[in-house]
N, C-alpha and C positions, 0 to 999 in steps of 0.2 A: 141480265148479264151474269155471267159465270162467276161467284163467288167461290174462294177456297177458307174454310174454317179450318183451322189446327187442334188436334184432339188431342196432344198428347199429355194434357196436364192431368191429374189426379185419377190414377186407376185402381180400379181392388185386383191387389196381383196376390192368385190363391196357389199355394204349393205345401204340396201334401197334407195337404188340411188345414194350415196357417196363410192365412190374410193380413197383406198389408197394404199401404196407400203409394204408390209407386208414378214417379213419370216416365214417360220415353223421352227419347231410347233407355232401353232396359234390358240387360240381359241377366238371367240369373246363374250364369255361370262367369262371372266377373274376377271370380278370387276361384274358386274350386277349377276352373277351367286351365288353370294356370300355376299348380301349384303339384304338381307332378303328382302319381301315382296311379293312371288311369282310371282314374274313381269321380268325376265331373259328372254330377247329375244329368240323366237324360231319361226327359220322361212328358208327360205333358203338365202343362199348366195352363192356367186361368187368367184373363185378361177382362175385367168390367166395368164398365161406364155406363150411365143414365143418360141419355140423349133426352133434354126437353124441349121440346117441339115450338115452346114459344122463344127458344133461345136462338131458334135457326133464322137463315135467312129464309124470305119469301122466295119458293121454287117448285116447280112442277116435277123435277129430277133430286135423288140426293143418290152419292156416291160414296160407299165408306172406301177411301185408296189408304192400302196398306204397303207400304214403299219398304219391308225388309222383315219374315217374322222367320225364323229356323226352325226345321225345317219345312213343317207342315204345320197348315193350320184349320180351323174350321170355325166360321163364323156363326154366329145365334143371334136373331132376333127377337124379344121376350120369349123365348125358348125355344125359338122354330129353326132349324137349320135352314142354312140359307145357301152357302158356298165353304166349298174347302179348295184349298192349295196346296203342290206342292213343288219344294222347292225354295229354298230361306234368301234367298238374295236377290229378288225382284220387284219390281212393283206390279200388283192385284189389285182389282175391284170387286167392288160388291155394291149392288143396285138395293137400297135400302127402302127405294121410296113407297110401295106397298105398304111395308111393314110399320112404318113411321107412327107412331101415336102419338098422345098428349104427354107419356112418358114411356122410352123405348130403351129398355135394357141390352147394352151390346154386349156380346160373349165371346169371347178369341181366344181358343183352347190352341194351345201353341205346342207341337212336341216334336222334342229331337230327342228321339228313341230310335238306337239302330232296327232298320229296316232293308228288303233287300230291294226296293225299289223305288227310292230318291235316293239320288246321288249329291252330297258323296258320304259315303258308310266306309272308305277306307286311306286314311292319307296322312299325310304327318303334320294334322295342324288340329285345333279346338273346334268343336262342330257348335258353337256356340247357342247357346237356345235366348229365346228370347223374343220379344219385340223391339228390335234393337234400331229400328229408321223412323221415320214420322209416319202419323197416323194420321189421314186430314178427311174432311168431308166436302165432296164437291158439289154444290150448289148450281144446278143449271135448267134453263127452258126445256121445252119438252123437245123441241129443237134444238138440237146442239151437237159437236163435236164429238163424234165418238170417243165411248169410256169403255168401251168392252174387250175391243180385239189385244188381250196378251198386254194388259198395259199402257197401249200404245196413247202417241203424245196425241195424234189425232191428223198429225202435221210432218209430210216426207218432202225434204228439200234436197234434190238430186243438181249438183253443179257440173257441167262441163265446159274444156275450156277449148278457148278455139280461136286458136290466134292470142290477140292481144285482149280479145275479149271475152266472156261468161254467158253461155247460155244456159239460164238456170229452169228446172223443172219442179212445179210446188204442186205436190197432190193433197189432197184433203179429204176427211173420211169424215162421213154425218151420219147419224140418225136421226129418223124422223124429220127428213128436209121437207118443208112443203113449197107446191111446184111456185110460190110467188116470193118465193124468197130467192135471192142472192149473195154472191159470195164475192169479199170486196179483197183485192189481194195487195199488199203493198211489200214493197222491198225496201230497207232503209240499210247505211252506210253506217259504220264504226259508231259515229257522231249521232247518228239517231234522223239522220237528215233524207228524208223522202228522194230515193231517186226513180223508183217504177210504181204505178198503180194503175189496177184493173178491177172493172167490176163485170161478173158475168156469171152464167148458174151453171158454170161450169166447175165439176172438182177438179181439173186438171186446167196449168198454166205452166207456159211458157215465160219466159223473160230475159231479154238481152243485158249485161251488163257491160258496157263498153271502158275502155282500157283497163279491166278486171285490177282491184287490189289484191294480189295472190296470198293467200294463208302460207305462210313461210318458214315453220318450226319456233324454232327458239327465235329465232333473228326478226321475226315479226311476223308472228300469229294475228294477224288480223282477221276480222270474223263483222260480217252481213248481219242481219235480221230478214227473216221471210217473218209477214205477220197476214192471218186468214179472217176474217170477220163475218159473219152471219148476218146479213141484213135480212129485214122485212120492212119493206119502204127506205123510211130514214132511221129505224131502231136497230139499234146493235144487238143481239139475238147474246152471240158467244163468239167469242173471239182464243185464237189459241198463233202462238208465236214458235219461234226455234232460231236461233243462233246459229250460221251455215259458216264455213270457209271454203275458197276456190284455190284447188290446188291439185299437181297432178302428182303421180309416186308410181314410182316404176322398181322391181327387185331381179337384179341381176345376176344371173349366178355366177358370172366373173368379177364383176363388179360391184356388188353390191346394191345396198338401198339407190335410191335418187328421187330428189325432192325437188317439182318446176324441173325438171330435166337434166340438174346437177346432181352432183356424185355429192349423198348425206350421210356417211358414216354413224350409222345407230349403236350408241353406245348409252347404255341407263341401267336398270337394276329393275328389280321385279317389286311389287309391294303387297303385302298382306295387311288388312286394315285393322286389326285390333292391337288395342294398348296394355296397358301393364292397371291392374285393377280395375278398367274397365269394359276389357272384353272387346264385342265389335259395336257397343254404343258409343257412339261417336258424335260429338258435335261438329258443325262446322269449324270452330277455331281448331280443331284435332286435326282436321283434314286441309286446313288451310297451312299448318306448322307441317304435315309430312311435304307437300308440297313446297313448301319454299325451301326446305333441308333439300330435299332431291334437285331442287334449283341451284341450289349451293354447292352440290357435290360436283354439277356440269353435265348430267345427265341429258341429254334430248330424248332419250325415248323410254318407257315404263310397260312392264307384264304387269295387266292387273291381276292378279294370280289368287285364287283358282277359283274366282267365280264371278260374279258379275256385282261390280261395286255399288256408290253411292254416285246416284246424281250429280251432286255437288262436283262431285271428285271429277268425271268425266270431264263436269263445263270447268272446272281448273284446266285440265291439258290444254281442253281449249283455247284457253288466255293465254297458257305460259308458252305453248309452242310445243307441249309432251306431242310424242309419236308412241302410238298404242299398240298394243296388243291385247285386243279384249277375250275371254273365255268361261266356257261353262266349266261346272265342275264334275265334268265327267272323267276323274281322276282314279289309278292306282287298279282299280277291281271293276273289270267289268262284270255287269250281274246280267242276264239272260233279260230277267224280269224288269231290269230298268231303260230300257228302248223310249218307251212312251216317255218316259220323264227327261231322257237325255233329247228328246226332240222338242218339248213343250220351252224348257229350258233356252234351247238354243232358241226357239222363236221369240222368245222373251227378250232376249240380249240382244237381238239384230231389231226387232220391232222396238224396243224401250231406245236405242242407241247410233240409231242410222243417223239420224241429222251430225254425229261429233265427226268434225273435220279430224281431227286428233287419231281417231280408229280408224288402222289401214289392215289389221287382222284380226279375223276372227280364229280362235282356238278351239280345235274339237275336241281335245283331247290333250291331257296329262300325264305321263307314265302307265298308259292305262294296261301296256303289255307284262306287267310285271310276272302276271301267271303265265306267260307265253301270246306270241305273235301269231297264233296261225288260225284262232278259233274262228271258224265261217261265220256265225253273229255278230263277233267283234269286229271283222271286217265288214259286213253289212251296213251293221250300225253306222261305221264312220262312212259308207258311201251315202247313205241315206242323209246324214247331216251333212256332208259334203256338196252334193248336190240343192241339198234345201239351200243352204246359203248361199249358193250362187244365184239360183232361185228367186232369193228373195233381195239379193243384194248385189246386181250386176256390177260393181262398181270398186269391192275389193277382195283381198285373196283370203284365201283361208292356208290353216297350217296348224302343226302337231308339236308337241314336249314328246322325244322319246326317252326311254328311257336308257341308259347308256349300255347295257348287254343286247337292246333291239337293233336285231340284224339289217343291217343297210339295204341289204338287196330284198328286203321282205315285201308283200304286196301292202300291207299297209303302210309301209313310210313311201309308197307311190301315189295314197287317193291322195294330198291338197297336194296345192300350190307351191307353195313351199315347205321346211322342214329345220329343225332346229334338235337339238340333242342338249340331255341334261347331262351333263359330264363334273363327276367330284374326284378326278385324280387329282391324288397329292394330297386327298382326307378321308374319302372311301376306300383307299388304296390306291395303287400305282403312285408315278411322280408326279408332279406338278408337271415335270419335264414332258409331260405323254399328252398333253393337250392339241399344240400346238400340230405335232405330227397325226394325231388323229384324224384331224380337219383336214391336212394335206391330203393322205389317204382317202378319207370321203370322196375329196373334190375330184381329186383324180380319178377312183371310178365311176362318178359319177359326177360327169362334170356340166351334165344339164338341168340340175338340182341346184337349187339354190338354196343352204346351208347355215343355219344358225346357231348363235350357243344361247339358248334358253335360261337354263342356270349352273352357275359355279359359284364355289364357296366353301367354306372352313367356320369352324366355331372359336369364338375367342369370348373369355371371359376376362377377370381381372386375376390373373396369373402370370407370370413373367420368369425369362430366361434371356440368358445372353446364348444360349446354344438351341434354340429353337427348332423342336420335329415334329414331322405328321402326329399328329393325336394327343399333343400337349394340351391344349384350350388356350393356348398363352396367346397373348395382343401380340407380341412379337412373329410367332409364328404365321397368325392370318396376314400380317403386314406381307410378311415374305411371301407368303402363298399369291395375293393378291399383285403383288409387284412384277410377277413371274406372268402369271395370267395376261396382266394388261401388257406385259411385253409383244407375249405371245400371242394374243387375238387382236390385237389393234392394230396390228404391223400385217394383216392377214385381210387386204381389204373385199375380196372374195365372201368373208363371212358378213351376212345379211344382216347381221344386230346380235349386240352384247345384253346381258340382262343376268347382272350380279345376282344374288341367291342367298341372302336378302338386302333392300335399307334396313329392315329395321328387325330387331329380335321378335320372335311373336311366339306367341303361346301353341304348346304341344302339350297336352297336358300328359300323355302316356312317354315324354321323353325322360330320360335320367340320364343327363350326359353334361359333364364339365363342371358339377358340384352344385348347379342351381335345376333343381326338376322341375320339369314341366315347361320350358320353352325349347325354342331351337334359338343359337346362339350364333347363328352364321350373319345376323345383321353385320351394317357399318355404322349404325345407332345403335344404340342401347333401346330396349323396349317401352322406357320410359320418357324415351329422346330427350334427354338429357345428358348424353354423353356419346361425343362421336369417336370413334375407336380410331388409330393410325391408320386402319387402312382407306378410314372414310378421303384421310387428304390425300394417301396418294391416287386418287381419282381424280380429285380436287385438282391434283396438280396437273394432269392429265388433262384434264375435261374444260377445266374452268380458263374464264377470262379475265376472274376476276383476282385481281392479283393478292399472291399473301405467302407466308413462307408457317412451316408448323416443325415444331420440335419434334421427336417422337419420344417415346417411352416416359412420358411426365408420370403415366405412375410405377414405373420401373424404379426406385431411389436406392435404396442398398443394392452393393453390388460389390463382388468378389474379387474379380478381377484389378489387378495393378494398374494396366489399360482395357479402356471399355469400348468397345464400339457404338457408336451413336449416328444415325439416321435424320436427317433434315429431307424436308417434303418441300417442295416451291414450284412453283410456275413460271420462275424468275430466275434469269440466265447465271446468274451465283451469288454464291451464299457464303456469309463468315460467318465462325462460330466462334467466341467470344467465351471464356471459361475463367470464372472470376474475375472478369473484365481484359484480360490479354486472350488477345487473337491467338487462336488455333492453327490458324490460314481461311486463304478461299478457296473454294473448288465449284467449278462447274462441275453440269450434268444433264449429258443429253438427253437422259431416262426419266430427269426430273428427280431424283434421286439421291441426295449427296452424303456422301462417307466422310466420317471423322469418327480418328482415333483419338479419344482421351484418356489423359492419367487419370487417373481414379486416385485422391489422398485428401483423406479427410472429408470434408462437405465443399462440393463446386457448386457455384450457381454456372449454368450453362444459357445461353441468348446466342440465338441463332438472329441475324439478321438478313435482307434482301431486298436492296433498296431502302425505303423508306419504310419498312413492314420489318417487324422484330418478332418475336416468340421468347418465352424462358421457359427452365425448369432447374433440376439439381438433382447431380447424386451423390452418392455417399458411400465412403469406403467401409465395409465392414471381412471380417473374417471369415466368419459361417454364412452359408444359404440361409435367406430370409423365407422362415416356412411357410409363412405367411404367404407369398409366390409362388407355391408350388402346390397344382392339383391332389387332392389327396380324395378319391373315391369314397363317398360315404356308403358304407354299408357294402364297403367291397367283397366280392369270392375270397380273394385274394389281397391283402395287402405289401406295399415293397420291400417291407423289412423283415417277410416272409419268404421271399426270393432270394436262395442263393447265386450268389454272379462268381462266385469264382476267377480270377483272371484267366485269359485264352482259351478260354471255356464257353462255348454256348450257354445260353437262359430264354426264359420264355418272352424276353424285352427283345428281344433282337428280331429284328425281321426275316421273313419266309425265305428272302431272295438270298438273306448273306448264310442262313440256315443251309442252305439247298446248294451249297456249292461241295460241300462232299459227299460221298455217299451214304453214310451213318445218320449223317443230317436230312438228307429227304427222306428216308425209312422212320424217320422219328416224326417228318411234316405229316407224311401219309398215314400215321397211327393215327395220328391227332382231327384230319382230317375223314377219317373212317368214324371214328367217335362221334364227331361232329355230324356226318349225316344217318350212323344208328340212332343219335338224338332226335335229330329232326321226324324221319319217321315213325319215333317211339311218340312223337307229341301229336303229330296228324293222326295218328292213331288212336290216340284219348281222346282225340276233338272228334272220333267216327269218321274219318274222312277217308276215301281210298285215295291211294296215290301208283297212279297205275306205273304198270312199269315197276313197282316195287321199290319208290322211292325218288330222291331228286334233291337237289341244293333248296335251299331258301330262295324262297321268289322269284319260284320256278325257272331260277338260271341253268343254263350248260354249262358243263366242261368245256374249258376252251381257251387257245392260245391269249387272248386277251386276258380270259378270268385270273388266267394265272399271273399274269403281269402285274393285274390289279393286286390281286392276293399278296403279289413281294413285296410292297411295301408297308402290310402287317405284320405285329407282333401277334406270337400268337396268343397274348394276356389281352392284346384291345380288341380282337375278333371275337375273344369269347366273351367279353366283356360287352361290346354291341350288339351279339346276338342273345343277350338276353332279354332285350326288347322285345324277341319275336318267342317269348316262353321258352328256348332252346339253354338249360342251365346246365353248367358245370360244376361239379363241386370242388372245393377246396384241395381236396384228394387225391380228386384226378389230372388237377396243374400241379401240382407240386412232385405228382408221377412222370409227366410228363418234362418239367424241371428237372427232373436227376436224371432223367436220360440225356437231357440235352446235353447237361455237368458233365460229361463222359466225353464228350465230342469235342477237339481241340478245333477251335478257329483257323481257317484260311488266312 
């Protein structure tokens, strides 16, 4: 019989010459990967363990399964190379049993060292290194279930339905079957309760399930057992299972998702798995707590984004009812030389992942047009995986993240199935206002597309304003941005699924933005989920069924203002707000939404009530802005008490759009703008790169009636301030030249 042993206790983990005694999950970029400055070790290391032979089980097979190392790895047995991978986020084997002795030293050189051919080498997240998933040893007859192809469980359960009832298809993969062995198949219910069984030495089965229990999302995710057995006579050889659901999903491009043949509005958020000091080592209770928060939010559907998760995580959707969107990380930069690895990848994710009822797409692709849409490889590539996965997986769609300057009519957003767009107006630039009509546009010209928003999002840290704008970081602001959004896409039932951007904070370590470096702050958790921001409830209020009313601004408490505006979140047809114990009033809200004005004097305690569900907080009258509240750029170009504002005067705070309304003021955008891309060039130029054409925006965008849209809702202090992420710097100098021009130019 198949035994699994767990390796992951006591390892010699060796870097850069120093040895320590380490377990998995492990990643050694836990604190540095996360801590801003683009300086996160990447390199290889060492991973070792003694295998004593009288500690194994009795088997004729052993399997070393490595289930997560970043990005590549290569395995040694007492010194003999044996297998290498690449590729950080799957599960690999390695056939050990050869090599086995009375004592066998394992070696697992792990390195996430930029390269130009594993993907991903370019994206806005921590390329974590590490052994970061479990390590086990698989124990099996010499007959057994295959352990070789890509991972795979061994065991493919393809459900159809037909009528009222499931005609379910169970294939099975062996090695070394001998012709007097047999394969015994059984099918069990919820309950664990035997309802088909077949024995035959056939790897392919049929099976009827009559009045099928349907897999139903959130509302009842019920989920089968297919289990495959190995006989020889009356001995069970190896045995290997998989958890199935029967259900059907149809994507409309008028209409939307549909789930069983009903209209499913996909609305969820995307997740990236790593935490706040520990990287993407993850336990189970880590992964059990993102889960139940994205349960809580009202989420049904999840991006697992940008590569292919943990086990665990998938048979979670399973249970709760998540609708998936699984993908590889073939994100931002496509490289020539990464083809093979963008193919092996994706075989990995559809082969390790076919049985989850949960995944209805697979993802080819991430913004990967950023350097332009038109390269013939790049399109290649995505047909070749486009096809493969039909290929391999007749039974769901495939689909793309573009990126939001990628041309709609381009030939690559025609290879999948469907399509989806990353869109950050109203924090990249443009309004928030621009969303909404963007999608219109889509739809209308292409109204046999079926259309999604991939991700949206804003960064919020612990900053606050009663006057809240694009590029603050303030909680108040992402509330508004996010309010405006779910207005705007929910009410749009045309759009195929929502997928916020992010749950949860996650580590960037090359970011410097909002005063904490090294994450991206666009979660609705905090990274240490420990703290869900306002904008988490107004989803909650949205989404949820589960009733409850939330305060907002609980850490907003001084405040300027005579009257403040204050925010209640509920799901709950109205709310009083209660301020020092007298009622404020009630107000519905159809939006979910509810305003109140309060006096500000002295210290209020504020309780919002709804129903039987309450919330408090308190503010407090002060005179001055609490600094404390307000972003202040460490290690700024520029600081604001460096900027002169002159009244009815232009300054480099004020956006492109209000700039550009005279004509003194666009001759002053267009210098700035010229500067900006003599910079750019000047830097491709040091890095040796040509840039044909003699030049070009950042991230190889156009000029263009859109760009420029985008562009107006920057100042031009936060654009040169974001593009120095991309080495493109300004000096002190050259804004404060560009300030006293502005100073000259009298306001509209």
């Amino acid at each position: 019989m198949r035994e699994i042993l767990n390796l992951n206790s006591a390892w010699a983990f060796t870097k850069e010459g120093k040895t320590e005694e380490v377990n998995l999950p492990h990643s050694w970029n836990a604190v540095d990967g996360q801590d801003g400055g683009a300086d996160y070790y990447r390199g290889t290391c060492r991973y070792a363990k003694t295998l004593k032979k009288a500690d194994l089980p009795d088997a004729e097979r052993y399997y070393l399964e490595i289930r997560g190392a970043n990005s590549s790895a290569t395995v040694f047995a007492n010194g003999k190379k044996l297998a290498e991978h690449h590729g950080g986020y799957s599960t690999w084997r390695v056939n050990l049993t050869d090599e086995l002795t009375d004592e066998t030293l394992i070696e697992i050189d792990v390195d996430n060292s930029p390269n130009d051919r594993v993907y991903p080498q370019m994206a806005d997240f921590t390329f974590y290194g590490g052994i970061y998933r479990d390590v086990n040893l698989i124990c099996v007859p010499e007959s057994h279930f295959d352990l070789d192809y890509y991972g795979t469980p061994g065991i493919k359960v393809t459900p159809e339905i037909k009528g009222a009832d499931a005609e379910v298809e169970i294939e099975v993969y062996l090695t070394d079957k001998k012709a007097s062995q047999k394969i015994r198949y059984t099918v069990l219910d919820a309950e664990g309760t035997e309802i088909a069984s077949k024995i035959t030495d056939d790897d392919d089965e049929d099976f009827e399930i009559k009045n099928v229990h349907l897999w139903n999302g959130r509302k009842d995710p019920y989920l089968y057992t297919a289990k495959a057995e190995l006989l020889d006579g009356d001995e069970v050889l190896d045995t290997v299972s998989a958890r199935f659901g029967c259900r059907t999903f149809k994507i409309d491009p008028e209409k939307g998702f549909f789930l069983n043949g009903k209209e499913y509005p996909l609305h969820g958020v995307s997740r990236h798995q790593d935490r706040l000091g520990i990287g993407n080592a993850l336990l189970p209770e880590h992964h059990k707590e993102d889960m139940d928060l994205i349960c809580e939010v009202g989420a049904n559907t999840i991006r697992l984004a940008h590569y292919q998760h943990d086990q665990y995580f998938y048979d979670l959707c399973d249970e709760r009812g998540m609708v998936v969107w699984a993908e590889i990380p073939y994100i931002s930069q496509h490289m020539a030389t990464g083809r093979e690895n963008t193919i092996s990848q994706m075989k990995e994710l559809i082969t390790q992942n076919y049985n989850h009822p949960s995944i209805v797409v697979w993802g080819l692709s991430n913004e990967i047009t950023m350097h332009g849409v038109a390269d013939p490889d790049l399109i290649e590539n995505h047909r070749i995986l486009n096809d493969m996965a039909h290929k391999m997986d007749k039974t769901r769609l495939t689909t793309i993240a573009c990126l939001t300057m990628c041309d709609p009519d381009s030939e690559y957003v025609k290879i999948p199935d469907v399509v989806s767009y990353n869109h950050y107006f109203g924090w990249y630039g443009g309004e928030a206002s621009m969303n909404g009509p963007w999608f219109d546009k889509f739809h209308k010209n292409h109204p046999d597309i079926p259309i999604g928003c991939s991700e949206y999002g804003c960064e919020a840290l612990n900053w606050h304003t009663s006057n809240p704008t694009q590029g603050d970081y303030t909680e108040e602001y992402q509330a508004y941005y996010h309010e405006e959004l779910i207005k705007q896409l929910f009410t749009r039932k045309y759009i195929w699924s929502t997928h916020v951007w992010n749950m949860f904070d996650f580590g960037a370590d090359a970011r410097q933005e909002g005063g904490e470096n090294g994450q991206n702050h666009k979660g609705l958790v905090t990274m240490d989920r420990k703290y869900k921001k306002d904008s988490f409830y107004a989803y909650k209020a949205w989404l949820s069924d589960e009733p409850f009313v939330h305060l907002c601004g609980k850490r907003y408490i001084d405040r300027v203002e005579a009257v403040t505006k204050v925010t209640v979140y509920s799901n709950l047809p109205e709310v009083e707000l209660f301020a020092n114990g007298e009622s404020l009033g009630k107000k519905t809200a159809d939006d979910h939404f509810f305003r109140f004005d309060v006096p500000n004097t002295g210290e209020t305690v504020l309780t919002a009530v709804a129903g039987e569900f309450k919330d408090e907080g308190k503010i407090r009258k002060v005179e001055e802005l609490n600094q404390e509240y307000i972003f202040k750029e460490k290690g700024a170009i520029l600081n604001w008490f460096d900027i002169t504002t002159p009244e009815g005067y232009y300054n480099i705070n004020d956006k492109f759009s209000e700039i550009c309304k005279t004509f003194k003021g666009k001759v002053a955008t267009l210098s700035f703008f010229l500067l900006l891309l003599k910079k750019f060039k000047a830097t491709k130029k040091d890095d040796g790169e040509k840039k044909k054409g003699g030049g070009g925006l950042p991230g190889g965008m156009k000029p263009s009636k859109e760009l420029l849209q985008m562009a107006g809702a920057f100042s031009i202090l936060r654009i040169a301030n974001l593009i120095g992420a991309m080495e493109v710097k300004f000096t002190k100098e050259e804004l404060l030249e560009i300030n006293a021009k502005l100073n000259k130019i009298k306001k509209v």
